[in-house]
N, C-alpha and C positions, 0 to 999 in steps of 0.2 A: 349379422352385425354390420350395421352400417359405417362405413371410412370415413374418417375426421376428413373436412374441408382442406383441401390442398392448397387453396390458395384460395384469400380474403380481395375482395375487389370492393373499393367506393366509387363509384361513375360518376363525375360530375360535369349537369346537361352544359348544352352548347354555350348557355348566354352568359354562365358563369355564377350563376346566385348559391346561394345557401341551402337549398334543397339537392344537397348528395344523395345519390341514390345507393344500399347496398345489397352487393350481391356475392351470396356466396354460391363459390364454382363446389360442390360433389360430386366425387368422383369414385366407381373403385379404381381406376388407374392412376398410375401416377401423373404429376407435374410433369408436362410437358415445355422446351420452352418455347416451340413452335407457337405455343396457346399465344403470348403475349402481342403479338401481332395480329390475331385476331380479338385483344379484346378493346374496350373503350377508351379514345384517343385521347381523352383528359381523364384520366384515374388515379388511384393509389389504389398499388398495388401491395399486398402483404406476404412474404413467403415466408416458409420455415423453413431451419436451418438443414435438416432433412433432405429439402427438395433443393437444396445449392449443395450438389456434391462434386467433388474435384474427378472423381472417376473415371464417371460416365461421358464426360464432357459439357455437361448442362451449365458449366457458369461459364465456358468460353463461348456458346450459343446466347445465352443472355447477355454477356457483354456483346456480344458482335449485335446485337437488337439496339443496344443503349450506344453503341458507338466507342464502346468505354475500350482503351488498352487493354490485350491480351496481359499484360503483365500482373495487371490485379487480379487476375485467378488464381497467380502464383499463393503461395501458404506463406510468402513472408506478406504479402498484404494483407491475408488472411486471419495471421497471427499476431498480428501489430495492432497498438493502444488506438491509432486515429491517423487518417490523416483525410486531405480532400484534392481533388482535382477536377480539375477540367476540359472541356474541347470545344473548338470556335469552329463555322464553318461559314465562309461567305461567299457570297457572289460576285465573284472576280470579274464577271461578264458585264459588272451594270457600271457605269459611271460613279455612284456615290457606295457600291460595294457592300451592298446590305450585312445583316447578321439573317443567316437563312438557319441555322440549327445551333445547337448547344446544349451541350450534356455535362454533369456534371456526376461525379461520383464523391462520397465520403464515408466516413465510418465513425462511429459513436456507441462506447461501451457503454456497459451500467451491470452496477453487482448490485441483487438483492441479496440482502438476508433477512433468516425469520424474523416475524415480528415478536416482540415481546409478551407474551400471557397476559401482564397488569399493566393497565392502561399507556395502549401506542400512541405514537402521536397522529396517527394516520390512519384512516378505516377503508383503504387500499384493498385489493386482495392480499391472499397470497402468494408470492411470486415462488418462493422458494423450494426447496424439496426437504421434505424431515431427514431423508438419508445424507446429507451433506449439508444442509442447515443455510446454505446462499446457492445461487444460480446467477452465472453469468447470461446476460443477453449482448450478445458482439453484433450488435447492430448497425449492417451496411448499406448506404442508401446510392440508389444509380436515377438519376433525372434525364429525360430526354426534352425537349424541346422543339419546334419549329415555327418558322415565322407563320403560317396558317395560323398557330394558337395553338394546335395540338401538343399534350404534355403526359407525358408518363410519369408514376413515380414508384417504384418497387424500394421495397422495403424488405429486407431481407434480416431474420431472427428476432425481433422486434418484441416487445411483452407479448400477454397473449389479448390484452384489453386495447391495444391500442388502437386498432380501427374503429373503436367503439368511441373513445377520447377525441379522436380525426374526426369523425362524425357527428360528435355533438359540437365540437370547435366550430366544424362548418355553420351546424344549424343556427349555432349564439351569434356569428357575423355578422353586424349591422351592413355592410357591403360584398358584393361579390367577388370574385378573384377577376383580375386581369389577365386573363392570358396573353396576353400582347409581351407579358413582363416575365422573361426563363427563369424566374426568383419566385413566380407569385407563391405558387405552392410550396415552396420550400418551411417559412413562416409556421404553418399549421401545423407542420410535423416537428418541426425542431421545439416551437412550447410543448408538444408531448413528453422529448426529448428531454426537454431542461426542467417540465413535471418529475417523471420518470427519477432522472437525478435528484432533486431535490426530495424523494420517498427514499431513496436507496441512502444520501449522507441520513436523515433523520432516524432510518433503521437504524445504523450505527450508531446514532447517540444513545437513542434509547437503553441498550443493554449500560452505555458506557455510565450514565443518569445510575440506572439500577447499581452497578457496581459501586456508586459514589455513596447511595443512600443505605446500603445493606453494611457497609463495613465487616463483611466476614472475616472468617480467619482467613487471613492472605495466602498461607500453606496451600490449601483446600481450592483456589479459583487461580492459580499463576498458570495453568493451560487452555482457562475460559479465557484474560484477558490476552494470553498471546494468540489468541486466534481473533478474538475482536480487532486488537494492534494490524494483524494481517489485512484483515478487510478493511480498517481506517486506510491503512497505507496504499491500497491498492483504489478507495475512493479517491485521494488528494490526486495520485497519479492518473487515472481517467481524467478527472476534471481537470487536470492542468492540459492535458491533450486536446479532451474535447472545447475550451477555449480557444488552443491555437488554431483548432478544426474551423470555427467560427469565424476568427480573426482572418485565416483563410478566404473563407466563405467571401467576407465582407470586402476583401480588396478585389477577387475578379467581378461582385455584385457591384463596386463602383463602376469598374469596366468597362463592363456593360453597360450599365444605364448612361457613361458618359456618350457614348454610338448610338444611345437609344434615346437621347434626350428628346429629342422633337416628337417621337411619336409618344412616350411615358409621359411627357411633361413634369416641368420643374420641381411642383408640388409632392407627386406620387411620390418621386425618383426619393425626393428629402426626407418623407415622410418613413420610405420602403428602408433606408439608409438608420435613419433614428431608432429602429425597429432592431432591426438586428444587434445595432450599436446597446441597447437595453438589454437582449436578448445575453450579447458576451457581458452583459454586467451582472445578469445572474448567475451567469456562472460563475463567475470569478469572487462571487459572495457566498456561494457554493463551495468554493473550492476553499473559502478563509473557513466555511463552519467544519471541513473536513478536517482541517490542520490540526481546529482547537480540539475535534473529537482526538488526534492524536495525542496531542500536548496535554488534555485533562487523560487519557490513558499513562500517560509516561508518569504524571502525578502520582496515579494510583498505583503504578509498581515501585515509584519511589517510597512512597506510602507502606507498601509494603516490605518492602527491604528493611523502613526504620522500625516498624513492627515486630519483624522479625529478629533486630538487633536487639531490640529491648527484650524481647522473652530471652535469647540468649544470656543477656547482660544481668537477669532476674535470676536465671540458672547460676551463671557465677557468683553471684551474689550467693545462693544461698549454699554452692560448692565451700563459700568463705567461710561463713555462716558456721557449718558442718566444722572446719577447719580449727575456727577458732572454740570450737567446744570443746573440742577432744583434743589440742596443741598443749594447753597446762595440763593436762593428765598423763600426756607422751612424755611431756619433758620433766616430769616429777619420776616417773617411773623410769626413764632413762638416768636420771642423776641419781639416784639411789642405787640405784644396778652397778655404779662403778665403785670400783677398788679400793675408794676414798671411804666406803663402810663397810662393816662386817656385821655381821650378826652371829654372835659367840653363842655357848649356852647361857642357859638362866641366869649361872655365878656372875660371867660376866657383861652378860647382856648386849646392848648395841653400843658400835664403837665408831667413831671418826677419826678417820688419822689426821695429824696434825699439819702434813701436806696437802690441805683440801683448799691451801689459796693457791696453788697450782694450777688446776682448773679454773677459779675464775681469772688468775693470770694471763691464760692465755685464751680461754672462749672470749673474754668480753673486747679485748684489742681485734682480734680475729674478725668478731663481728662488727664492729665500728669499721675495718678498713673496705669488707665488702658492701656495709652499705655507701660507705665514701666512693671506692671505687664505680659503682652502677652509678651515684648521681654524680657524679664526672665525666662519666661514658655518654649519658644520655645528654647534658648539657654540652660536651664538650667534642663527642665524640668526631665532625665533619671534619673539627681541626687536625684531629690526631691523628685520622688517616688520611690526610693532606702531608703532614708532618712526616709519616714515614712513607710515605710515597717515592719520595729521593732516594732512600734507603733501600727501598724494594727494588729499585729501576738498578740502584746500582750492585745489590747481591744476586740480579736476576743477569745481569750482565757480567761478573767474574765469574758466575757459575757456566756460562758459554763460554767463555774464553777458555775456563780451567778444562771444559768438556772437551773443545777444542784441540786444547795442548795435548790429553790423554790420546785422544784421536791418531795422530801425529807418531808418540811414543809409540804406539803400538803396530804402526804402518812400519815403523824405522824397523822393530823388533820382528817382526814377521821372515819365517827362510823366503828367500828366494828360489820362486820358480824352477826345475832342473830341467832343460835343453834339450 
């Protein structure tokens, strides 16, 4: 059986044009990271999350390649939504103090989930696994740099099409990359990046579309939409990071190019700038269609709750229903059952005594004052326990005093101690 590709490489030649070359490394051994320094000085590089284990020591080897902080091997960089950084390195020996290297590291999520059966909005693969129905891709990316032009770029957890996406991005470039520029490559991967996003909030719409157009019994799907709610929520949250990822991005890319103006020239520099500047506006239009997929979610569990009120509200109704059939045949049989008639023999047959305005004497006042009292209570009731509130404050307080007092008597009444 031959071993999955360990690591996805795109070579791209010296001069810099749109003809990426790729090549995959097979191997039966593992990912070495020793490999990375012997491979092609401008590439993108792809790893799986697999071959970046905290173990063995292979991701403090790979950052010691990229230059990158020991720290970010640690598992809280590891674990965390996004963040970016960077490192400068100059030549202190020359008069105008070049930029001789710079690397850049960052991180950028993205949740898929399945796609829907009846018509997706996207003919995407699929990303996800039927056993858990989403996959995370916590995708970290480490940039190296030099003023030569040489650029690395690894890519670490990444979809599994993406090299494929980088590849054809190259091919459709009407101009080549600049190596001169520690940004050129960045660009190509990040519209993967913000593609990528863009399939993963639309997955979520979808199902949340379906729930809007099926109106099931709400009973039956309150565990489908709190796990869709879960992945909206966890969409808005990426995207809100992967923005400030970007916005990052974008202030040491001014940075830079302000030290690099003479050799980039004005044009590139604005043009490189406007770029990215578009690049954080999709996401941030990204991250509004995440919201609404939450906000039309919240619809539909409210949706649901009123749904739910209403078949309730049907049931009492017909509790009432039931009630009022059988209340005149209760109360007929109850008022003949009392004392006020007899039933003698034949001779004398059935009798009412003459004390039968007793009873409505006193049921029908009886009944008037509970209903009096309930729409009293209900109109009136915030006054009335305002009203006795004073009262309570002060039976609550001679009731400590009096307990007090007792207290007292009974120390006084107590033998003393014998010596």
């Amino acid at each position: 059986m031959n071993a999955r590709p360990q690591i996805t490489i795109l070579a791209l030649p010296d001069e810099g044009d749109a003809q990426a070359e790729k090549i995959w490394a097979e191997s039966q051994e593992s990912f070495k990271p020793e490999m990375i320094a012997e491979l092609p000085k401008r590439s993108y590089l792809f790893l799986s999350r697999e071959d970046y284990k905290p173990a063995d020591g292979r991701r403090e080897k790979i950052l010691e390649h990229f230059n990158v902080p020991r720290f970010v091997a640690n598992e809280t960089c590891f674990d965390i939504n996004g963040f970016f950084g960077s490192r400068s390195t100059f030549d202190d020996t020359s008069r105008k103090k070049p930029l001789t290297s710079y690397t850049t590291w960052f991180r950028f999520l993205i949740k898929m989930i399945q796609k829907v059966d009846e018509d997706p909005h996207d003919q995407a693969q699929e990303y996800a696994t039927k056993e858990k129905g989403y996959r995370w891709f916590e995708t970290t990316v480490f940039t190296r740099w030099d003023s030569s032009g040489a650029c690395q770029v690894l890519c670490v957890d990444a979809p599994p099409d993406c090299p494929a996406g980088v590849l054809k991005a190259l091919g459709t470039q009407t101009s080549g990359l600049d190596f001169r520029d520690p940004f050129s490559m960045h660009s190509v991967l990040i519209d993967q990046l913000v593609a990528y996003s863009d399939i993963s909030v639309w997955r979520i719409r979808d199902p949340v579309r379906t729930l809007e157009k099926t109106r099931m019994r709400m009973g039956a799907i309150f565990e489908e939409i709190h796990d869709i709610s879960r992945h909206a929520i966890h969409s808005s949250e990426i995207l809100e990071a992967g923005v400030d990822t970007l916005k990052e991005l974008k202030h040491c890319q001014v940075a830079v190019h302000e030290k690099m103006s003479q050799i980039l020239g004005k044009t590139y520099i604005q043009q490189a700038r406007e770029y990215t500047q578009f690049q954080i506006s999709l996401l941030k239009n990204l991250k509004l269609r995440a919201d609404s997929n939450r906000e039309r979610l919240k619809n539909e569990v409210n949706l649901a709750f009123n749904n739910i009120t209403r078949q309730d509200n049907s049931v009492l109704k017909s509790i009432a229903l039931l009630t009022m059939i059988f209340l005149p045949a209760t109360f007929i049989s109850a008022l003949f059952s009392t004392t006020f008639f007899s039933y003698g023999d034949d001779s004398t047959g059935w009798q009412v005594s003459d004390k039968m305005w007793i009873y409505w004497a006193t049921t029908i006042p009886a009944t008037l004052f509970i209903i009096i009292s309930w729409q009293v209570w209900l109109t009136y009731g915030d006054a009335i326990v305002k009203l006795f509130t004073p009262l309570q404050k002060w039976f609550k307080k001679a009731f400590t005093v009096f307990k007090k007092e007792k207290e007292k008597e009974l120390e006084k009444n107590l033998p003393m101690p014998k010596s």
